[in-house]
MARTI-902039 format. One line per field, with one value per atom (N, C-alpha, C): residue in three letters; residue number from 1; x, y negated, z; atom name. Coordinates in steps of 0.001 Angstrom, whole numbers, plus 500000, padded with zeros to 6 digits. Example, Ala and Ser with C-alpha at 12.3 -4.5 7.8 and 13.67 -1.06 7.14 Angstrom:
<pts>
residuo: (Ala	Ala	Ala	Ser	Ser	Ser)
num: (1	1	1	2	2	2)
east: (513190	512300	513200	512850	513670	512900)
north: (505690	504500	503300	502250	501060	499970)
up: (507800	507800	507800	507080	507140	507870)
atomo: (N	CA	C	N	CA	C)
</pts>
This chain:
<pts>
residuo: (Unk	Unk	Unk	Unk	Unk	Unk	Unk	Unk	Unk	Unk	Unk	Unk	Unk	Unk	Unk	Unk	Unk	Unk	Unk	Unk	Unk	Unk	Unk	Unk	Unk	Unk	Unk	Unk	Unk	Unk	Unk	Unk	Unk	Unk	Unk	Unk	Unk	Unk	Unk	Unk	Unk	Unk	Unk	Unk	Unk	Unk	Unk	Unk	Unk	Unk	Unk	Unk	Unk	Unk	Unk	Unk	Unk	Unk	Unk	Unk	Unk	Unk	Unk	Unk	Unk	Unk	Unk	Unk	Unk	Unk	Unk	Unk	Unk	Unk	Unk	Unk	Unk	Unk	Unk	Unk	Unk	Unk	Unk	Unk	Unk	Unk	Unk	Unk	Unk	Unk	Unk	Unk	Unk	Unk	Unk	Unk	Unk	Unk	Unk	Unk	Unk	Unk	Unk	Unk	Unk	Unk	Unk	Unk	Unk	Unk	Unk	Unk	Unk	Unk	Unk	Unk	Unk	Unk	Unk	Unk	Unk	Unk	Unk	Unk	Unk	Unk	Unk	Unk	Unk	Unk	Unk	Unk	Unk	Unk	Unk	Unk	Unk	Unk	Unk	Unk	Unk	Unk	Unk	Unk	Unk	Unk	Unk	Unk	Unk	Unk	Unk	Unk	Unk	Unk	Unk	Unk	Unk	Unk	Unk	Unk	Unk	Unk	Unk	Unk	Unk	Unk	Unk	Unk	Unk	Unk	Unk	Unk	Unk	Unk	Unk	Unk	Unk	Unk	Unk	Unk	Unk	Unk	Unk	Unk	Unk	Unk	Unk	Unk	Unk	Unk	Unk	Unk	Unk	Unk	Unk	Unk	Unk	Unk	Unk	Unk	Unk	Unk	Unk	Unk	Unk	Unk	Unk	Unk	Unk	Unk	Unk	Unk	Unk	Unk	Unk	Unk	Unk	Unk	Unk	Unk	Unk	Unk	Unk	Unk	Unk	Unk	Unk	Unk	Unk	Unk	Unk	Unk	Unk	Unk	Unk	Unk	Unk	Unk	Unk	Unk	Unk	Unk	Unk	Unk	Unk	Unk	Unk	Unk	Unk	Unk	Unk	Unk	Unk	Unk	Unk	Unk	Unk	Unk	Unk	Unk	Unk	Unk	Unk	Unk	Unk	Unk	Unk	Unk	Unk	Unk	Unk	Unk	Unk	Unk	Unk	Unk	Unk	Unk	Unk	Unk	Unk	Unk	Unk	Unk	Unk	Unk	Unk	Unk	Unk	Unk	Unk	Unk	Unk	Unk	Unk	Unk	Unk	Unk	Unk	Unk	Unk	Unk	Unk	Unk	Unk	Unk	Unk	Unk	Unk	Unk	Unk	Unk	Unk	Unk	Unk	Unk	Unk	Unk	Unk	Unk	Unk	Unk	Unk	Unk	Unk	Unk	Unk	Unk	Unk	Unk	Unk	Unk	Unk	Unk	Unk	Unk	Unk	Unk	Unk	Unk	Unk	Unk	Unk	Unk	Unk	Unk	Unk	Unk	Unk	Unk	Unk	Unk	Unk	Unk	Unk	Unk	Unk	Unk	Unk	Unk	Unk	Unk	Unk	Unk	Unk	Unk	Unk	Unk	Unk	Unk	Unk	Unk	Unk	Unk	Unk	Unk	Unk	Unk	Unk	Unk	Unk	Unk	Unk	Unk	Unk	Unk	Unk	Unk	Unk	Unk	Unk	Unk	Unk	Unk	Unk	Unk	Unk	Unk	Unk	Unk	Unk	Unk	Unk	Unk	Unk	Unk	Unk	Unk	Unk	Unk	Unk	Unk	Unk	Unk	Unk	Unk	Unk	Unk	Unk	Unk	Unk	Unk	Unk	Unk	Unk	Unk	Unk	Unk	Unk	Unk	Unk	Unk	Unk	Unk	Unk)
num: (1	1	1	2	2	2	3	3	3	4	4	4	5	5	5	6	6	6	7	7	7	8	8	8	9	9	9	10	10	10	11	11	11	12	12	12	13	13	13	14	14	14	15	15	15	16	16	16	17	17	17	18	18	18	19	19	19	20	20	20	21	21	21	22	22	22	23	23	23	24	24	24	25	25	25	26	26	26	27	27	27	28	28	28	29	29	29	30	30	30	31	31	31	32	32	32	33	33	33	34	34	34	35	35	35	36	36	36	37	37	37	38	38	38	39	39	39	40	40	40	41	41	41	42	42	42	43	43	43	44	44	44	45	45	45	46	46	46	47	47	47	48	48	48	49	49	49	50	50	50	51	51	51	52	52	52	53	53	53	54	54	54	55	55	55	56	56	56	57	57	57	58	58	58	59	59	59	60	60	60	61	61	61	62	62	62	63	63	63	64	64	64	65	65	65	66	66	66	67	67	67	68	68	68	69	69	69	70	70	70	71	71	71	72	72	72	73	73	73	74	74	74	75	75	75	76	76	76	77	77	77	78	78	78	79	79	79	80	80	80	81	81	81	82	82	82	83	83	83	84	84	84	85	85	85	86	86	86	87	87	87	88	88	88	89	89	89	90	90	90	91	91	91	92	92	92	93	93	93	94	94	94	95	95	95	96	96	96	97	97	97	98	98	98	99	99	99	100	100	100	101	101	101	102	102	102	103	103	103	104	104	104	105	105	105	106	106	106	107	107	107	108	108	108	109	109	109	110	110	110	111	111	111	112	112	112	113	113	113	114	114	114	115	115	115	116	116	116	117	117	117	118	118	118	119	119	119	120	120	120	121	121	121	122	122	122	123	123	123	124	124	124	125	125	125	126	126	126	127	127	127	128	128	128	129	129	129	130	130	130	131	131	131	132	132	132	133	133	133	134	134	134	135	135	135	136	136	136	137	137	137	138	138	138	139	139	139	140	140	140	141	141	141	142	142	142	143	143	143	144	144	144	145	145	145)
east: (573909	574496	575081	574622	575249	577048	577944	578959	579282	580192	580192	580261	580805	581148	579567	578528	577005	576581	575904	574873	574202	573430	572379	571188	569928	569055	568048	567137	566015	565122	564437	562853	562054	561411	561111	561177	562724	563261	563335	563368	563822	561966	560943	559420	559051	560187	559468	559985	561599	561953	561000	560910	559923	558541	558085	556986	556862	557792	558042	557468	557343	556443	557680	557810	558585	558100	559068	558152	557971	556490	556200	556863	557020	557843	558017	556815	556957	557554	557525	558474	560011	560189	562037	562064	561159	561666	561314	560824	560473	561490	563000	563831	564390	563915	564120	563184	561676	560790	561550	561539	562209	563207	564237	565267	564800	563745	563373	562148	561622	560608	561522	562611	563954	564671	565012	565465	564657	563185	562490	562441	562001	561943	563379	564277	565400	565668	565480	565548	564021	563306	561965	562998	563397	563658	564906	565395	566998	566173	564754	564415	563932	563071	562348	563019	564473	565617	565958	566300	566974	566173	564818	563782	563738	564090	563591	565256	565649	566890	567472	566772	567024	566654	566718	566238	566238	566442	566034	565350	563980	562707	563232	564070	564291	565520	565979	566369	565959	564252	563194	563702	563493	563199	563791	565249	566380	565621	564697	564514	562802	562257	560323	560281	560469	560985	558932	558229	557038	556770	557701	557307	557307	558066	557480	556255	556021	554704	554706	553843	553570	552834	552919	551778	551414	550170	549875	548582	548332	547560	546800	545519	545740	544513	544372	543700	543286	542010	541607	540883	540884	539559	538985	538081	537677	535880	535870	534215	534580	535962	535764	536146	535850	535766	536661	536959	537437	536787	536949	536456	536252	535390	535579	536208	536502	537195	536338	535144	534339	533985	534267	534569	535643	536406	538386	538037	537204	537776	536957	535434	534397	535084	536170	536825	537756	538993	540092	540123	539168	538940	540164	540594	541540	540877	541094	540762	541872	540866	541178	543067	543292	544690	544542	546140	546392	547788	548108	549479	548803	549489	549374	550802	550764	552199	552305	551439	551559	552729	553444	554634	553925	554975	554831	554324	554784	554259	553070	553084	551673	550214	550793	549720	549531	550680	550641	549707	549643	549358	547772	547403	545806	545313	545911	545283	545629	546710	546673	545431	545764	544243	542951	542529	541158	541299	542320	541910	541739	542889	542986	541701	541036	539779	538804	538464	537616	537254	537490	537463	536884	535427	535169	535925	535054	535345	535954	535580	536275	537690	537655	539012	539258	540090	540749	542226	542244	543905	544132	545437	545128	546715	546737	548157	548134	549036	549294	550438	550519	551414	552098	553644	553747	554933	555098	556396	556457	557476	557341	558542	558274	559272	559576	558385	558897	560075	560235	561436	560752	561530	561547	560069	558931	557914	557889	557159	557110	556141	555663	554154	554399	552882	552966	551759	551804	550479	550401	548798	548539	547199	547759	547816	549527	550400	551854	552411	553393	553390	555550)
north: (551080	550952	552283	552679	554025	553574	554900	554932	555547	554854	555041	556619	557705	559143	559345	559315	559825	559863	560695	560716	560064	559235	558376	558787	558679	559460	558750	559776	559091	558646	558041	557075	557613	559567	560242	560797	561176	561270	560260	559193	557839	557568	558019	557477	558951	560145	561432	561042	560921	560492	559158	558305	557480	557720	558700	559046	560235	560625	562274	563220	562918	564379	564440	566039	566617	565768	565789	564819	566509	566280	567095	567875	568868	569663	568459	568089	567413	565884	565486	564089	564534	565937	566232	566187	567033	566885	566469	565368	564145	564070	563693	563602	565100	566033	567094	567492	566563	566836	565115	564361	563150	563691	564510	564961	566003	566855	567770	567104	566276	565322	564502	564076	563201	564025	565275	566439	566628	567385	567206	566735	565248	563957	563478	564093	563417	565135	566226	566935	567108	566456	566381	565124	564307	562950	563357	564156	564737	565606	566387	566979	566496	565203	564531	563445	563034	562304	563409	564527	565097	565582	565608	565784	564304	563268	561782	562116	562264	562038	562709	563682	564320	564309	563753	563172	564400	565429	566705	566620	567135	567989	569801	570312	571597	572026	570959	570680	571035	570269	570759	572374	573130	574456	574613	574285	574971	574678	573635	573045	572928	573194	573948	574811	575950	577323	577047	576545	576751	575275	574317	572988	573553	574240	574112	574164	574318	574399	575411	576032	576818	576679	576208	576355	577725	578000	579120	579241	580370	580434	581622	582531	583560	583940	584921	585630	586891	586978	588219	589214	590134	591110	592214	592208	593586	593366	594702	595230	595315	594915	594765	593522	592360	590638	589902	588898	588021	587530	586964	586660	584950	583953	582823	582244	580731	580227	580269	580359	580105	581978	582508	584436	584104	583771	584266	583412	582153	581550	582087	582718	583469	584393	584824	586645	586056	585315	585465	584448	583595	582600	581396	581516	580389	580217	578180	578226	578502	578883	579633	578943	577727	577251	575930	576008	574729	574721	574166	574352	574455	575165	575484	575636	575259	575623	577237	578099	579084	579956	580653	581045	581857	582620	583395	584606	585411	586661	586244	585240	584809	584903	584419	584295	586059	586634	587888	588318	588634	589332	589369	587964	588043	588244	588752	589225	590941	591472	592609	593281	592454	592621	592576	591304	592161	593076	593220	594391	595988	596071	597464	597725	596316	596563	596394	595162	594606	595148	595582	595729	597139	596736	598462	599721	600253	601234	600508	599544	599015	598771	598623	598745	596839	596278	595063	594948	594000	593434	592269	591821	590162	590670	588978	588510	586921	586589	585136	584422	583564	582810	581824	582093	581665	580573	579523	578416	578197	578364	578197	577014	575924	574700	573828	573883	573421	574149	575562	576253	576684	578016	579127	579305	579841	580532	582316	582407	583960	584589	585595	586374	587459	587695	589091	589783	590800	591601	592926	592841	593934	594623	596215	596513	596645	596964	596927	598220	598351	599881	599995)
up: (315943	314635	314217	312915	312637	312011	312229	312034	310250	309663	308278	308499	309223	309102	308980	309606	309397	308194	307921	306847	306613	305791	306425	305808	306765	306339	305131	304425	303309	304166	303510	303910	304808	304416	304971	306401	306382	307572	308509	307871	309338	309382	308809	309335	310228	310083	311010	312105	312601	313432	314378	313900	314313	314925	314077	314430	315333	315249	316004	315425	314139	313106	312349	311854	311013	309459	308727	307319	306604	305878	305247	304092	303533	302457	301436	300853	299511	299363	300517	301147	301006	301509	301501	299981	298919	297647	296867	297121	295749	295245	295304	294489	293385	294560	293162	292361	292306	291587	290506	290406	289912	289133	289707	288753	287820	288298	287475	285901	286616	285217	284220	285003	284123	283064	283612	282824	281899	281986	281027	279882	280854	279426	278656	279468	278561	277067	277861	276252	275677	276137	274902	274070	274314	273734	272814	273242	272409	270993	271573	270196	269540	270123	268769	268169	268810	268029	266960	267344	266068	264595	265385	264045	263215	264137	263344	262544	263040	262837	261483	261320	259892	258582	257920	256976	255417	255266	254287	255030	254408	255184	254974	254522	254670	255852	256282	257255	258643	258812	259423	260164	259299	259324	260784	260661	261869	263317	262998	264417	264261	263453	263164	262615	263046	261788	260843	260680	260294	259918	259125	258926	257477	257160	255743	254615	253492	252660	251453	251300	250451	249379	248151	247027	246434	246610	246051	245309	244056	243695	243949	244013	243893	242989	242199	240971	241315	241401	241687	240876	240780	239875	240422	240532	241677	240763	240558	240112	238843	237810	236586	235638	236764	236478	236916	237105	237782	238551	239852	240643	240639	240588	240716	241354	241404	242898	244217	244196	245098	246003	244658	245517	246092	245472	246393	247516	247540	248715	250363	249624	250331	250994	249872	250359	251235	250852	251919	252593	253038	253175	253323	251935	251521	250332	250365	248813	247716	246673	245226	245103	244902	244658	245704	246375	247421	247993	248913	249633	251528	251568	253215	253927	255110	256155	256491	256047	256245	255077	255768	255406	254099	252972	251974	252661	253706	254564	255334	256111	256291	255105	254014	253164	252878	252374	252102	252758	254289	255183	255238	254953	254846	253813	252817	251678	251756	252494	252890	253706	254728	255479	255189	254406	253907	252940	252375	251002	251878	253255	253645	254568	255371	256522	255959	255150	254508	253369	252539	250974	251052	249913	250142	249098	247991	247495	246196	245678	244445	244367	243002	242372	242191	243823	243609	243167	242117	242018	241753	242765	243136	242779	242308	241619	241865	243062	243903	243073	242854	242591	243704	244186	245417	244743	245267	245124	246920	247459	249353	248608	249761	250279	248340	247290	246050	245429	245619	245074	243681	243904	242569	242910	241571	241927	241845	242728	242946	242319	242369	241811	242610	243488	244097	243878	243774	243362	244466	244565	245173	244442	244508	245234	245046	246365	246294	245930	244997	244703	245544)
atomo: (N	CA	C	N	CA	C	N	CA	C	N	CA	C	N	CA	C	N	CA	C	N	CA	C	N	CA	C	N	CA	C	N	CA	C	N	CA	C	N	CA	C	N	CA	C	N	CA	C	N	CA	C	N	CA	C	N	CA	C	N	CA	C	N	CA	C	N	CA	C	N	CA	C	N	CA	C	N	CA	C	N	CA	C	N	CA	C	N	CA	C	N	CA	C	N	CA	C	N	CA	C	N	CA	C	N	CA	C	N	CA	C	N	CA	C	N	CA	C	N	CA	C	N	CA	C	N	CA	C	N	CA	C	N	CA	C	N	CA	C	N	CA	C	N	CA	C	N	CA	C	N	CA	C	N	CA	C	N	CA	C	N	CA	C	N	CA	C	N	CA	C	N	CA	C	N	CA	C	N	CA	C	N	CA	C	N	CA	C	N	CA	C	N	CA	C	N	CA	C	N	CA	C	N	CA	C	N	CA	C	N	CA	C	N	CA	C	N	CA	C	N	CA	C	N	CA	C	N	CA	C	N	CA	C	N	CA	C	N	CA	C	N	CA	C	N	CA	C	N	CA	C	N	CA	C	N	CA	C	N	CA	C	N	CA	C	N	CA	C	N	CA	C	N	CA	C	N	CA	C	N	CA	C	N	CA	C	N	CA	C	N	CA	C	N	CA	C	N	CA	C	N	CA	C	N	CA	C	N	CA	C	N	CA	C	N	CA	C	N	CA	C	N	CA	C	N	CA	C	N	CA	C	N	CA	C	N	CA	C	N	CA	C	N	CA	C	N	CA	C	N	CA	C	N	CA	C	N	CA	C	N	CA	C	N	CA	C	N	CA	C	N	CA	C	N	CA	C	N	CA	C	N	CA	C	N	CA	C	N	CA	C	N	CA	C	N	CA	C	N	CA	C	N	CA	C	N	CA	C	N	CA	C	N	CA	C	N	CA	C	N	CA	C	N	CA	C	N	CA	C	N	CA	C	N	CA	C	N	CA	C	N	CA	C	N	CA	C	N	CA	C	N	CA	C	N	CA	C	N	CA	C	N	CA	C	N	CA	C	N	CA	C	N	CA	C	N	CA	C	N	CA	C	N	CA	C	N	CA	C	N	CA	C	N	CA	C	N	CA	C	N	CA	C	N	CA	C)
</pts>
């Protein structure tokens, strides 16, 4: 009979003893793999309470910096013309007008990019119409002076 002062041993230990085999590594720490998956799952469960939990969608942001939406338009002229919807969307491959989760600098950026890698010798100028998260609307034009 063990004495209340002893330790008393896990599952593991009282089947090595028995058996006269050392219990293997992953037998000693099942419980700190258990505490470590519990941890886990308990702050996955704390973040997707506080997303349910919030009820502004601009709110969002603090805790999805990239939930928000962008409406944009963009207008192009290069050769002389305007470009159709079906050029702008060929060129930057966004269509002509829509909303995307891609940020106002996001959108920027790919219209930077093809005009500075992509774009040959002509004379382009694009003028976007940006509203991010249903706010104020913006207008940006490039080329940027």
């Amino acid at each position: 009979m063990m004495s209340s002062s002893e330790p008393s041993e896990n599952a593991a230990s009282q089947r090595a003893r028995v058996s006269g085999r050392k219990p293997l590594r992953w037998q000693e720490q099942t419980g700190k793999h258990v505490r470590l998956v519990a941890g886990g799952a308990l702050l996955f469960g704390l973040a997707a309470a506080a997303v349910v939990h919030s009820r502004d969608p601009r709110s969002l942001t603090h805790v999805l910096p990239h939930a928000g939406r962008t409406e944009y338009e963009i207008n192009v002229f290069a050769q002389g013309r305007a470009l159709t919807s079906n050029e702008v969307a060929g060129r930057y491959r966004l269509p002509f007008r829509g909303t995307t989760v891609l940020t106002r600098d996001g959108l920027r950026e790919i219209i930077r990019h093809r005009e500075r890698v992509a774009s040959g010798p002509d004379e382009t100028f694009v003028r976007m119409h940006l509203r991010p998260d249903g706010g104020e609307e913006e207008i940006w034009l490039w080329p940027e002076s």
